[in-house]
Every structure is written in C-alpha cells, then in structure tokens.
N, C-alpha and C positions, 0 to 999 in steps of 0.2 A: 870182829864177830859177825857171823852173817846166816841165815837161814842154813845154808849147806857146810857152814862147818859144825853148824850145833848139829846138825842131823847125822853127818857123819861120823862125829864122837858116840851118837848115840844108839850107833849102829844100823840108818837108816839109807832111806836114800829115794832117789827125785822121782818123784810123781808129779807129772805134768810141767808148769812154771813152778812149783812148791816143790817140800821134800815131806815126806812123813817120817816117823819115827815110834821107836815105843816110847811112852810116856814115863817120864822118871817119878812123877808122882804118887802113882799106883801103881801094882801090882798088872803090867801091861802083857799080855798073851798074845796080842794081834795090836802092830802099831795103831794108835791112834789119833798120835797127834801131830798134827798138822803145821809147818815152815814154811813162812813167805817173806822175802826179802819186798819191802816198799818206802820207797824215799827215804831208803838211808837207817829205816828200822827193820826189828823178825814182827813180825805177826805171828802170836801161835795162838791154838786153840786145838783144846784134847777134845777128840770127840766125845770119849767117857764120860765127860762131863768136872774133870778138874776144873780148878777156879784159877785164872791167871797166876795169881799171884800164888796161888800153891805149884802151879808149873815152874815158874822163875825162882823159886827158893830152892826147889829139887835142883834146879839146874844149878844155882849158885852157889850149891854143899858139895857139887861135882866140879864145880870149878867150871862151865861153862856158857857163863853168864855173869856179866860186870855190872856191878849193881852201883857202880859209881858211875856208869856210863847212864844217862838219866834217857829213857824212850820219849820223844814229845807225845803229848794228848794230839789224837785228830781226829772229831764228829766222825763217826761211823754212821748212825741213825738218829733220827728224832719222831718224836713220838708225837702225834696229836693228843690231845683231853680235850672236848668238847663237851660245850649245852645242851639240853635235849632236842635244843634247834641246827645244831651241827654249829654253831659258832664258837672258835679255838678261845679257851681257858687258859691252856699252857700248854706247853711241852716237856716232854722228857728228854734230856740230850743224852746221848751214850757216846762215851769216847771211846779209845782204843787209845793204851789199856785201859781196861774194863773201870771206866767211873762213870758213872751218872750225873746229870746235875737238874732242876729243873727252871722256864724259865715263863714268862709269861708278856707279850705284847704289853708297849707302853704308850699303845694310842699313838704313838708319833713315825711309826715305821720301824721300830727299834725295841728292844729286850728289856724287860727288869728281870735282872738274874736271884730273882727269889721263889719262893713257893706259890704256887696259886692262891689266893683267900680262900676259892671253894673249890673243894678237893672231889671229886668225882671217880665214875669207874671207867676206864680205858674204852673206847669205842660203843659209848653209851647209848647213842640213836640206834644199831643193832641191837644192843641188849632192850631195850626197848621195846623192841617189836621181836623179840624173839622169847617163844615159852621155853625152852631149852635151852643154857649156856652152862658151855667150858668156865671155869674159874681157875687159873693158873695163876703162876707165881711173877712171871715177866711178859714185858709185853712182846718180845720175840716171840714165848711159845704161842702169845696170842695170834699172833704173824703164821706162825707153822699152824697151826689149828685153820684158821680162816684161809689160809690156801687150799685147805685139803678141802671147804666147804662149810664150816663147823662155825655156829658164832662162837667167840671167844671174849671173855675180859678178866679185868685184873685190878688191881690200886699202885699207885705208885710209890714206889719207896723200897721197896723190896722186903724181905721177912721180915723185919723187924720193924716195919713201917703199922702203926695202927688201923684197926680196921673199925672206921669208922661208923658211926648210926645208918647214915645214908646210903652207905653201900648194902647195908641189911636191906632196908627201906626199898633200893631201886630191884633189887634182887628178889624178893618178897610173893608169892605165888606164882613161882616161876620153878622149874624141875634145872637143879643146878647138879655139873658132875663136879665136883671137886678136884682135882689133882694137885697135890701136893710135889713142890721137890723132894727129893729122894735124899736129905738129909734132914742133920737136926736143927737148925732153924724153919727149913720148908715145914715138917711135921710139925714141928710147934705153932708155927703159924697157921696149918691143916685145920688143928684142934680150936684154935680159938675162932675161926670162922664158922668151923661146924656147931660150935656152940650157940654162937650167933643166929643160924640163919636154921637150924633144926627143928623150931620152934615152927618158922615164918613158909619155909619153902619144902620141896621136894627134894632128897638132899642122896644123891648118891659121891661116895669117896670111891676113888682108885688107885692104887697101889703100885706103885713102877717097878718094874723087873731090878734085881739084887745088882747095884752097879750100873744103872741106867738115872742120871740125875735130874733130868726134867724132860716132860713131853716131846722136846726137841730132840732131845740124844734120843729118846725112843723110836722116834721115825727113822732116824739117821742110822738104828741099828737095826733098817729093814723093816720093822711092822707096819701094816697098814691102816687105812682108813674103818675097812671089815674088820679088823680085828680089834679097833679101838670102839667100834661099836656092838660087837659082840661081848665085852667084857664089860662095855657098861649096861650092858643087855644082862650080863650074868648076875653084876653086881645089884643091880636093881631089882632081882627078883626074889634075892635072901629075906 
C-alpha cells in the first residue's frame, strides 16, 4: 500500500513528490486530497476538510486501505499554552494520524503526560493586548490566522472540550469574531460560547461557505485576508 497506488485506484495522479486524488469521503468534483508516501506510511489529508479517519473508512469499504496494517503515531506539531507572562503551562501534542494529547513540563527536563491544572486560551500574551481576536476551533487555524496577521485563539480539547469561566473572563471587553467549524459539533460548540461571552464582549459569528470546514480549508480554497475582512466588516454591521 503506498501513496501512488491508493491514488491511482482513485483515479488520481502525482503532483509534485505527492499524488492527489478525489476524495472518497465526499461528494469530490475537483480532487482534493492529498498522498504522501513518508517512512514507510500515506499521509493524507482532504483539503475539503474530511477527518482522517472519515477518509481511511471510505477507503477501507473500497478496499484500498488495510486497517490491520496499523499507521505509527509521529508528532507533527506542538502547541504552546502559556501564563500571562509567556511562561509554558503545557502543550498540545498533534500526531499524525490526527490525535492529540496534552502534556505539561515536570520541572526536571521532562513531560507529565496529563492535562495542565490551569487550563488557558491558546496564545494568551497576544489576546491580551489585543481588542480584536479570531476565536476558532484549533490551534492550526489559529496558525493560518496569525500568518495572514490576525490575532488568533482557541481552548484546548477540541468541540467538545468545555468552555471554561476564564476563557469568558480573559475574552471580556474585547470585539471577538467567532468562527465556528462548519459541522455539527463546531456549531454546537459556536452556540455555547456565544452564549457565554454575548453578555461580556463584542460578539460577531461567521459562517463558512457550504463544504468549506474550518478557516483553514477557507484559505486553501483561495479567499483572502480582504475578503475575510470585509465579511466580518458585513457581519458586524447587521
């Protein structure tokens, strides 16, 4: 099994070191997802915005994909969570395939692989000194937001992770843009923070184009930075 036979099956073919193909998951009109062959595993990733493991079960009702062949976990990113002083709390670790974990310094050079005691918002010293922040759902889009210039933050755990008092608290007279993922836990999780902070802040929500799943695939399908400011320019004025 290798990056260019699953893409081949799938009617695809090589772009660059990778292959692309259309996505078995969705309804794909224009390939989107993406095969790389590295150390012995595929790396995929739909641009659409599928979730791995919705990608690997399409493929494994096609037969092109062994699910008794086990993929190793290997750190892709890690995530800072900092004090208001910039001094690390924790991390978030992100493997490939797509799991999380988080971990926190043990004083001695080394990891306690548990949760932080005190649970914070994603690149807090920016939100801090910033009136304006992005609120997204992961700390990648937070990543794609803060390249394009934008503060960004987030909580850890993903949608269904609580949202805690302090994150209302740190957030609190400040003009926040919400963006929700483009499914039904992002939305649900949308709802419960607007609840939260509707009271406290300036609160605009935005809405991602039909089949675009988070801020990230938005970019990746071409829009810009002007455009992502113009609609919250729209939105804010209802």
């Amino acid at each position: 099994m290798t990056a260019g036979s699953i893409a081949l099956a799938l009617g695809g073919r090589r772009s660059g070191s990778s292959w692309i193909a259309k996505c078995p998951a969705h309804t794909d009109k224009n390939p989107s997802l993406s095969l790389q062959d590295a150390d012995g595993r595929v790396l995929l990733h739909c641009h659409a915005g599928c979730g791995q493991f919705e990608v690997i079960n399409a493929m494994s009702a096609k037969g092109l994909w062994n699910p008794e062949v086990p993929q190793p976990s290997k750190i892709v990113a890690t995530y800072d969570y900092t004090d208001e002083r910039g001094h690390l709390l924790y991390q978030v670790v992100r493997y490939e395939p797509k799991t999380f974990k988080q971990r926190r310094p043990d004083g001695r050079g080394g990891w306690v692989w548990k949760k932080g005691d005190r649970q914070v918002l994603y690149r807090l010293t920016e939100v801090l000194e910033a009136p304006i922040v992005f609120l997204v759902e992961g700390e990648r889009d937070v990543e794609t937001l803060r390249e394009r210039g934008f503060v960004a933050t987030t909580n850890a755990g993903g949608a269904l992770a609580p949202w805690l008092p302090q994150y209302t608290e740190t957030l609190s007279h400040r003009e926040v843009i919400l963006v929700p993922d483009n499914d039904g836990p992002g939305r649900a999780r949308g709802a419960r923070i607007a609840q939260a902070l509707s009271a406290v802040s300036k609160l605009v929500a935005l809405e991602l184009d039909a089949g675009v799943k988070d801020i990230t695939a938005w970019f990746e399908a071409g829009h810009s930075e002007l455009e992502l400011i113009a609609a919250v320019e729209a939105e804010g004025s209802r």
